[in-house]
C-alpha positions as CSV (number, residue, x, y, z in Angstrom):
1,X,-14.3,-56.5,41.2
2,X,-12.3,-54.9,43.7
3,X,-9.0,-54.7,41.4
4,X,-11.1,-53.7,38.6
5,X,-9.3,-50.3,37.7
6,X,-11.1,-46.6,38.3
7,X,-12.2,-44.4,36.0
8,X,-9.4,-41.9,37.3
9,X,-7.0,-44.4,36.7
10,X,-8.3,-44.7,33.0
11,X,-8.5,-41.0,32.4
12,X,-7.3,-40.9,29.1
13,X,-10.3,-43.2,27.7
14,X,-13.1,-41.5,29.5
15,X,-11.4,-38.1,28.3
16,X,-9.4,-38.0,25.9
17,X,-8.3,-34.6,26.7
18,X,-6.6,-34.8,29.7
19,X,-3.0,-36.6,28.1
20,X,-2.8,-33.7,25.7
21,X,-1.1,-30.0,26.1
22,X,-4.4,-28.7,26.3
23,X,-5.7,-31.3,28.9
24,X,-6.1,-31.2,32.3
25,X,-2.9,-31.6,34.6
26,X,-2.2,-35.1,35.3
27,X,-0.4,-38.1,35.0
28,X,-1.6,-39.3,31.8
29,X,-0.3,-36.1,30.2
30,X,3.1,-37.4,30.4
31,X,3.3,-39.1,27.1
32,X,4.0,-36.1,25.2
33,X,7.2,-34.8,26.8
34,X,7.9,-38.7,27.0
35,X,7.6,-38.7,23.4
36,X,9.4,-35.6,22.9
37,X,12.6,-37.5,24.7
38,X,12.7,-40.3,22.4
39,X,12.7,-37.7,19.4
40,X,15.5,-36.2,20.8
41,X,17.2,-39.5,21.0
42,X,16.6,-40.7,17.4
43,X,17.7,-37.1,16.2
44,X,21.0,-37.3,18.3
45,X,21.4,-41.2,16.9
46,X,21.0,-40.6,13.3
47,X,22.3,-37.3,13.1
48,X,25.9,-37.4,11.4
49,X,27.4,-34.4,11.0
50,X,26.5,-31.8,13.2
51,X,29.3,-33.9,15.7
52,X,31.6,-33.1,13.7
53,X,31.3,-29.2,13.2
54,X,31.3,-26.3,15.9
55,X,28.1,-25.5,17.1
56,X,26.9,-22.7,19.4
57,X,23.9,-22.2,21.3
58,X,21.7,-19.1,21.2
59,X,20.5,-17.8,24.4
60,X,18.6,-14.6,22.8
61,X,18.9,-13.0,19.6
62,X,19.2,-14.1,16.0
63,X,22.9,-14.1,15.1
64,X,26.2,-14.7,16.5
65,X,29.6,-13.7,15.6
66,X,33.0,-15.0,15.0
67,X,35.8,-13.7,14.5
68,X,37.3,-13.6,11.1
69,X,40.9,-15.7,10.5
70,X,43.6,-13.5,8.8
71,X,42.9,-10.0,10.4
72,X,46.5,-10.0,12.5
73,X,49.4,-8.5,11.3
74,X,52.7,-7.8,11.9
75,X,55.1,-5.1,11.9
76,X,58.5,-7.1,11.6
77,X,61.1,-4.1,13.0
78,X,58.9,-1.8,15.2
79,X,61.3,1.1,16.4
80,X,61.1,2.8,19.0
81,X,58.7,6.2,18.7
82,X,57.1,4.4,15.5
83,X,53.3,4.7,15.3
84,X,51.4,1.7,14.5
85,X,48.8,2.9,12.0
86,X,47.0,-0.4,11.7
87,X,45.3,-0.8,8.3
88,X,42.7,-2.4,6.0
89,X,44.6,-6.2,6.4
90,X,44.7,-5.8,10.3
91,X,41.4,-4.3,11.4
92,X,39.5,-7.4,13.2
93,X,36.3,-7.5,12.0
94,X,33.7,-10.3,12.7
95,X,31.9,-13.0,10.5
96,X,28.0,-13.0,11.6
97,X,26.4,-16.3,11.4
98,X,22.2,-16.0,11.1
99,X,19.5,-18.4,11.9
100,X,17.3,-20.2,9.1
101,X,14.1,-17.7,9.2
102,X,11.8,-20.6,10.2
103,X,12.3,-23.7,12.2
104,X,12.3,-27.5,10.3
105,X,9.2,-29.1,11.5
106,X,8.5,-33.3,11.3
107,X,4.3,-33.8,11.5
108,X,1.9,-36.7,11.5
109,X,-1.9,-36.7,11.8
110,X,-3.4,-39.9,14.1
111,X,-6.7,-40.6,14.4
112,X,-6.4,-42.9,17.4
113,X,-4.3,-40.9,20.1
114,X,-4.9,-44.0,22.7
115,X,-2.3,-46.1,21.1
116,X,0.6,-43.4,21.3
117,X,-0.7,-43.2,24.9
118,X,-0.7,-46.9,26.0
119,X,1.6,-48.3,23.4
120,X,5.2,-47.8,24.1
121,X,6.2,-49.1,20.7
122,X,3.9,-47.2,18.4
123,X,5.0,-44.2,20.3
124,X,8.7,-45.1,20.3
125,X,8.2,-45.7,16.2
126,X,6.6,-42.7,15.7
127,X,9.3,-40.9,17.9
128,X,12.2,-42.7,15.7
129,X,10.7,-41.6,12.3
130,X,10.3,-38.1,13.0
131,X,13.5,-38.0,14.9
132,X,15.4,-39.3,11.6
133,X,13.6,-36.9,9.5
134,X,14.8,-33.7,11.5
135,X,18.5,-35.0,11.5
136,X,18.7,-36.6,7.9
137,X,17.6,-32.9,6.7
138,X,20.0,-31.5,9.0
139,X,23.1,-33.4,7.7
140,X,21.9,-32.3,4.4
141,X,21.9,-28.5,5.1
142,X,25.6,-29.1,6.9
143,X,26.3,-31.2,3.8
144,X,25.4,-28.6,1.5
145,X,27.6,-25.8,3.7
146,X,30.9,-27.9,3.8
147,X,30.4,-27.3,-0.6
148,X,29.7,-23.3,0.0
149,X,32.7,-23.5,2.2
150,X,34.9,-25.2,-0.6
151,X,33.6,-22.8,-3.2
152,X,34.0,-19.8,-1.2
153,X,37.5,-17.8,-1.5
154,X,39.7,-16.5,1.1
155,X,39.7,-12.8,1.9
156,X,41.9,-10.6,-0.5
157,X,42.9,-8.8,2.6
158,X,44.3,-12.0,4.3
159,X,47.9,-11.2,5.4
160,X,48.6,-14.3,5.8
161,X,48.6,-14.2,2.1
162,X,46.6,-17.9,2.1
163,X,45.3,-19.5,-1.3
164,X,42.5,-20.6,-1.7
165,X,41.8,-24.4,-0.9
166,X,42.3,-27.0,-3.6
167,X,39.4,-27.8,-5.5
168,X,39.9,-31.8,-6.8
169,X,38.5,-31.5,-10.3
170,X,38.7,-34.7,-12.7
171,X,36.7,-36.2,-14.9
172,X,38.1,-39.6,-13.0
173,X,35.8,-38.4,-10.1
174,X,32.3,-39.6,-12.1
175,X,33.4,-43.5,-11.0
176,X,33.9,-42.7,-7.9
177,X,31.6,-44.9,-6.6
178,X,29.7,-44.4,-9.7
179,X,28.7,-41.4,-8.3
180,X,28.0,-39.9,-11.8
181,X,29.1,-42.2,-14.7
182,X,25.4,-42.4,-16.1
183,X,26.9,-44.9,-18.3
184,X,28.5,-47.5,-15.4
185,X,31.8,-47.7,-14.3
186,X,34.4,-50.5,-14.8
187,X,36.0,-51.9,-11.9
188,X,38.8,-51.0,-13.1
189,X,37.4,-47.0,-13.2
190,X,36.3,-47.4,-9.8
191,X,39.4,-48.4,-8.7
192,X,41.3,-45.6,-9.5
193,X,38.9,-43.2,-9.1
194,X,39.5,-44.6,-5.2
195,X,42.9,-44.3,-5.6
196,X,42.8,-40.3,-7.0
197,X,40.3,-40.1,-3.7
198,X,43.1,-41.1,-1.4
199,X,45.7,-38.8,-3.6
200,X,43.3,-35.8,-2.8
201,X,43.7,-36.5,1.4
202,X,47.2,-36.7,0.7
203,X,47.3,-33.2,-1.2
204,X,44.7,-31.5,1.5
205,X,46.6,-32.7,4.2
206,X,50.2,-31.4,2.4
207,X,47.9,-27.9,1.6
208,X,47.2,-27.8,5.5
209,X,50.7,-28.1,6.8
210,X,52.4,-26.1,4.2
211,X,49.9,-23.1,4.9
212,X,50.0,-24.2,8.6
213,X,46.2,-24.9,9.3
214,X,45.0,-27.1,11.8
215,X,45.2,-31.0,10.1
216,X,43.2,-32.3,13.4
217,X,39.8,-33.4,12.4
218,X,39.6,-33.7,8.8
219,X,37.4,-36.0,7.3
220,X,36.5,-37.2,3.7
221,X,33.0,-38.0,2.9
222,X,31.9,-39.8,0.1
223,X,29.1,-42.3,-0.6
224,X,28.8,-46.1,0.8
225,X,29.5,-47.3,-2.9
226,X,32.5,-45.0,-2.4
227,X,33.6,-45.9,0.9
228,X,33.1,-49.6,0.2
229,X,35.3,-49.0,-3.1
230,X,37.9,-47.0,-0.9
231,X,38.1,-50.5,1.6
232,X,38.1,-52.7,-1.1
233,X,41.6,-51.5,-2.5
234,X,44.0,-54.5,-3.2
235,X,41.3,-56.8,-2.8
236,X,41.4,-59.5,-6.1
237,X,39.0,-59.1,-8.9
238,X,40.5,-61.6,-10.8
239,X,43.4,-64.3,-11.2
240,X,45.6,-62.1,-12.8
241,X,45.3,-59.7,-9.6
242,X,46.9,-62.2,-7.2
243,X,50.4,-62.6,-9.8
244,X,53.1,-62.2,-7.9
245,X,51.7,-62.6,-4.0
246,X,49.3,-59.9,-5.4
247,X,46.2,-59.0,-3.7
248,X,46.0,-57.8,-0.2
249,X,43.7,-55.6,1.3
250,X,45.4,-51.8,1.7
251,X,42.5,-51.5,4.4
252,X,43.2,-54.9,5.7
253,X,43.1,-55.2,9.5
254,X,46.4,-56.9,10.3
255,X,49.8,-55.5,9.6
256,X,50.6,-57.4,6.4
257,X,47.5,-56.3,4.7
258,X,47.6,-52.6,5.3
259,X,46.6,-52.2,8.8
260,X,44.2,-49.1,8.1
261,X,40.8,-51.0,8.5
262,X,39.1,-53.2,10.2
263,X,39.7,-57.0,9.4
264,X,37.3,-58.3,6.3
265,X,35.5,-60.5,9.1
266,X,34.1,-57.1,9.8
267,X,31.2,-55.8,7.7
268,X,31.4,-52.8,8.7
269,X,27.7,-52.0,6.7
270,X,26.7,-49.5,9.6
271,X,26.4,-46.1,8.2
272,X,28.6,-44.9,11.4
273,X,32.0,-46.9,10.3
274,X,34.7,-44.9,9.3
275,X,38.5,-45.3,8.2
276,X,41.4,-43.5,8.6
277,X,44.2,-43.0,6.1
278,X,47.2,-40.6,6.5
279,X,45.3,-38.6,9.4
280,X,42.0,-38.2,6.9
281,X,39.0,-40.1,8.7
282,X,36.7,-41.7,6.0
283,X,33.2,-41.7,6.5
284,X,30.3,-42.4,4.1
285,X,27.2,-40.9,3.8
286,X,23.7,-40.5,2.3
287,X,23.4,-36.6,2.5
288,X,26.0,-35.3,0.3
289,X,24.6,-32.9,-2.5
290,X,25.1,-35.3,-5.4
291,X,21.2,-34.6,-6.4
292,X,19.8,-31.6,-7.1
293,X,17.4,-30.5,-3.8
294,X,13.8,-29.1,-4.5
295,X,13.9,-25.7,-3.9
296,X,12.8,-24.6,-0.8
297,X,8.6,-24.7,-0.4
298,X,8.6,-26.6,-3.8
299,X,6.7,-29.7,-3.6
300,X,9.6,-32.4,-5.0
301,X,9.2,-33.9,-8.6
302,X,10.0,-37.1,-10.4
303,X,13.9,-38.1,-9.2
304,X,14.0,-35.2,-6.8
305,X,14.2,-34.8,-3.0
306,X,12.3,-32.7,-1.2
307,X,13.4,-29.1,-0.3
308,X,16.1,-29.0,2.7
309,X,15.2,-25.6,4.0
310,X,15.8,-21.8,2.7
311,X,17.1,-21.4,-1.2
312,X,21.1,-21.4,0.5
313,X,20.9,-24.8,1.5
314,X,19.6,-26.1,-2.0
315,X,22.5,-25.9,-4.4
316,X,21.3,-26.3,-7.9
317,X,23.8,-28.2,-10.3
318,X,25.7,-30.3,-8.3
319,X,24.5,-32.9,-9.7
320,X,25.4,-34.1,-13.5
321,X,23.2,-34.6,-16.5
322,X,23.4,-37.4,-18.8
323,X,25.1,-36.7,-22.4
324,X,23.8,-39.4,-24.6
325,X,26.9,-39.1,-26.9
326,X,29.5,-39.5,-23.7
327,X,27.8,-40.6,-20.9
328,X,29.3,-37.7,-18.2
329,X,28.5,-34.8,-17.4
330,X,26.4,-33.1,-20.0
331,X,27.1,-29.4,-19.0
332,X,30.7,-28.1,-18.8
333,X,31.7,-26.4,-15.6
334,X,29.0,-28.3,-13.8
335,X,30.4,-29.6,-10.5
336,X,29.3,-33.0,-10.3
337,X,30.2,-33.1,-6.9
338,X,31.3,-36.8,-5.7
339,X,33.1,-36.2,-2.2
340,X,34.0,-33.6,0.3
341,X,36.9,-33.3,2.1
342,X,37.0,-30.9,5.1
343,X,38.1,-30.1,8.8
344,X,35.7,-29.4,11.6
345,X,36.4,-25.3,12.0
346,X,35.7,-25.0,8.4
347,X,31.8,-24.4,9.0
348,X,29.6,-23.6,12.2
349,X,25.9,-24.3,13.4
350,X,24.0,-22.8,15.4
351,X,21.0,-23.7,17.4
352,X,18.0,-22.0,19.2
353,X,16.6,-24.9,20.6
354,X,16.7,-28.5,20.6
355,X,13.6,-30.5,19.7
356,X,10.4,-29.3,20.6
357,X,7.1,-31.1,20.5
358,X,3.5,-29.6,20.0
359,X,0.2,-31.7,19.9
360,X,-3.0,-30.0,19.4
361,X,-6.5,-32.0,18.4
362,X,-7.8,-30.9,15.2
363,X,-11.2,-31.2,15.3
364,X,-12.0,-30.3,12.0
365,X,-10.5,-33.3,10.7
366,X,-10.9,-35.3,14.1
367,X,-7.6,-36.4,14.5
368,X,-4.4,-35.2,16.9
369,X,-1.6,-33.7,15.0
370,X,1.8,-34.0,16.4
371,X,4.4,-32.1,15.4
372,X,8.5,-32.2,16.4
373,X,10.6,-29.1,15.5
374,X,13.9,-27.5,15.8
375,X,15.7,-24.5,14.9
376,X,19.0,-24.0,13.4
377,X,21.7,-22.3,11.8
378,X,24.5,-22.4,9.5
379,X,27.6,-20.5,8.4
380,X,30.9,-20.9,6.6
381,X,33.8,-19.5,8.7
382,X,37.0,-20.5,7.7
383,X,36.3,-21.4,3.7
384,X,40.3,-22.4,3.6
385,X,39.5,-25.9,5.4
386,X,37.2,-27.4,3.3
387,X,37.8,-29.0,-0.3
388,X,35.7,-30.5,-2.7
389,X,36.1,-33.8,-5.2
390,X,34.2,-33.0,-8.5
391,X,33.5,-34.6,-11.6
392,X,34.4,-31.7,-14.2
393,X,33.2,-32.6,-17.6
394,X,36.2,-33.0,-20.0
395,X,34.5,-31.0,-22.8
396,X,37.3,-28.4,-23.2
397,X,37.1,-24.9,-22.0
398,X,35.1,-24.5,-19.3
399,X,36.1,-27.2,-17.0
400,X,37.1,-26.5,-13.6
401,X,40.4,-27.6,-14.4
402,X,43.1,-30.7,-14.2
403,X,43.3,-32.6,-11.0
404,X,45.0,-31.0,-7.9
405,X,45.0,-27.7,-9.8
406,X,44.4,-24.1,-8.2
407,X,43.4,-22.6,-11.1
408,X,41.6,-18.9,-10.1
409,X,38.9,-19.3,-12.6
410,X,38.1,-22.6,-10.1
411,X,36.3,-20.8,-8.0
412,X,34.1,-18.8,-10.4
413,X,33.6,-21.9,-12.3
414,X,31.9,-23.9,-9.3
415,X,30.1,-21.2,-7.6
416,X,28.1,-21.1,-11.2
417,X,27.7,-24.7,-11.5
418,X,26.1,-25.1,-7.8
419,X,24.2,-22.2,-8.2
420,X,25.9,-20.4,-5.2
421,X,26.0,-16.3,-4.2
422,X,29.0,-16.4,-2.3
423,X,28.0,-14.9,1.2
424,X,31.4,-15.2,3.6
425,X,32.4,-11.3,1.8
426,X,29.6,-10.1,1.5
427,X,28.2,-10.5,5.2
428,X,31.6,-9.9,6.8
């Protein structure tokens, strides 16, 4: 037929080669940088929190440095002929910020490279999945830095003289969302524990002014059980709740029912919805270390999640064990972390480069593996803007503490129950 198509034209059936990296040059070896765009896409689309931190890009090199907050100080009557000597609190001195020692990598074998060559939605699938699996893990390493960053302490040589940030410690937090009451929460326990949730944005956003940190860009992040717990405040459970004219939303969507949130027409089920209250944004998320992460290169177990990258980024103990004769937290000083509340300067990422794609045709095993990677880095810098909620166990000594409290043993206390090595000192 003189439409029928050429064999030119059908390159990629008569040699499979030719659409791979190691194929001839051609048309048909377009799919993969194709592919690698629609990778890049998913990972921006499902990736959550790296928006919402400073992030630098690497040109060459390893490590990049910031400069540490505190290091100014101030001679309050300088008279004339008066050498400034400087000193220990105001020598400026630099935080260096590393990158992981090996690249995240999302892989799939095929046996049957023709379809992600001529079928734009097994490509585009294949693209979305591995996409997701790069940026879930990375909002779990970021997630897992904003807790360092709350457990880390300021410098002792701060002349601004800054405590450390609160650390929101109550038993209350296990019903947050049910986060960690292994024995089910109440309503009634889940309601307050919202409540105490919206208490601790109110006392991190007080902490902020009165030690005049930036309050622009602080978020709370807690679970969706959490966020939908949060919304539903004021909301009936029962006839005795609407006594009185009782009842309405606080996160209601008109005036007379709060005015924070959207209206209840609004399901707002996407995992991108967010609501504000007093300045604090309220997002939910999957990510937050509320489980306990496989150590890195350890295959996961029963009940645990795969490793999230180098030994740093998996914090042992922040999540609770069961105490048959209570039903909380079985170990005292264990964090039991249900929310984090932070601003954006608290942590930084870095990146080397954005997604990159490899293909390569195994023949050993005749299929094409596909692989999508990207490399990345993460430091604390500014340990004062991020806070933590956490489900102390109320066993007596050994807690972290009564709610709101500042308590210096705080800090100790969580360090050892996420199984941290504080690091913002010691690389300084």
């Amino acid at each position: 037929m003189a439409d029928s198509l050429t064999a030119n034209q059908l390159v990629y059936r008569s040699d499979e080669t030719a659409q791979t990296s190691g194929g001839a040059a051609g048309a048909n070896k377009l799919w993969l940088p194709e592919w690698e765009g629609m990778v890049m896409r998913a990972y921006d689309e499902y990736n959550m929190f790296e928006p919402m931190i400073q992030t630098k890009t690497l040109v060459s090199g390893t490590t990049y440095e910031f400069p540490i907050t505190g290091t100014v100080g101030l001679k309050a009557a300088w008279n004339a002929g008066e050498e400034l000597l400087g000193g220990s609190n105001s020598t400026s001195t630099t935080f260096a910020v590393k990158l992981d020692k090996r690249p995240i990598a999302a892989h799939f074998e095929i046996d049957n490279i023709d379809l992600m060559v001529t079928q734009w939605e097994f490509r585009q699938e294949l693209a979305r999945q591995a996409g997701l699996r790069l940026a879930y893990t990375r909002d779990r390493q970021i997630a897992s830095y904003f807790l360092r960053a709350a457990a880390e302490s300021t410098l002792a040589t701060d002349p601004r003289g800054l405590p450390n940030s609160p650390i929101f410690a109550d038993d209350v937090f296990k019903n947050l969302g049910d986060v960690h009451n292994f024995a089910g929460a109440t309503a009634d326990q889940r309601t307050t524990a919202a409540l105490k949730a919206l208490q601790a944005c109110e006392d991190f956003m007080t902490y902020l002014q009165e030690n005049d940190l930036p309050t622009e860009g602080v978020y709370l992040a807690v679970t969706p059980k959490a966020f939908q717990d949060i919304r539903s405040l004021g909301i009936a459970r029962d006839a005795a709740d609407l006594l009185g004219g009782a009842g309405r939303p606080l996160f209601g969507g008109v005036a007379e029912a709060g005015g924070l949130g959207a209206g209840l027409t609004q399901g707002m089920h996407s995992m991108s919805d967010a609501m504000v209250y007093q300045g604090v944004t309220i997002i939910k998320s999957n990510h937050l270390p509320v489980v306990d992460y496989a150590a890195a290169g350890v295959a996961p177990t029963a009940g645990e999640i795969e490793g999230i990258g180098e030994a740093r980024y998996n914090l042992e103990g922040a999540f609770g064990t069961a105490s048959a004769a209570t039903g909380t937290l079985g170990k005292k000083g264990d964090a039991g972390v249900a929310g984090l509340i932070f601003q954006r300067e608290a942590i930084v990422g870095l990146s080397l480069q954005g997604v990159k794609a490899d293909t390569v045709e195994d023949i050993r095993r005749n299929t094409q593996f596909t692989v999508a990677s990207t490399m990345k880095g993460t430091g604390v810098i500014r340990p004062e803007l991020a806070s933590v909620l956490c489900s102390a166990d109320d066993g007596g000594a050994g807690n972290l503490g009564p709610f709101g409290t500042q308590l210096a043993a705080d800090y100790t206390l969580l360090q050892a129950a996420i199984g941290m090595t504080p690091e913002y000192v010691v690389t300084a």
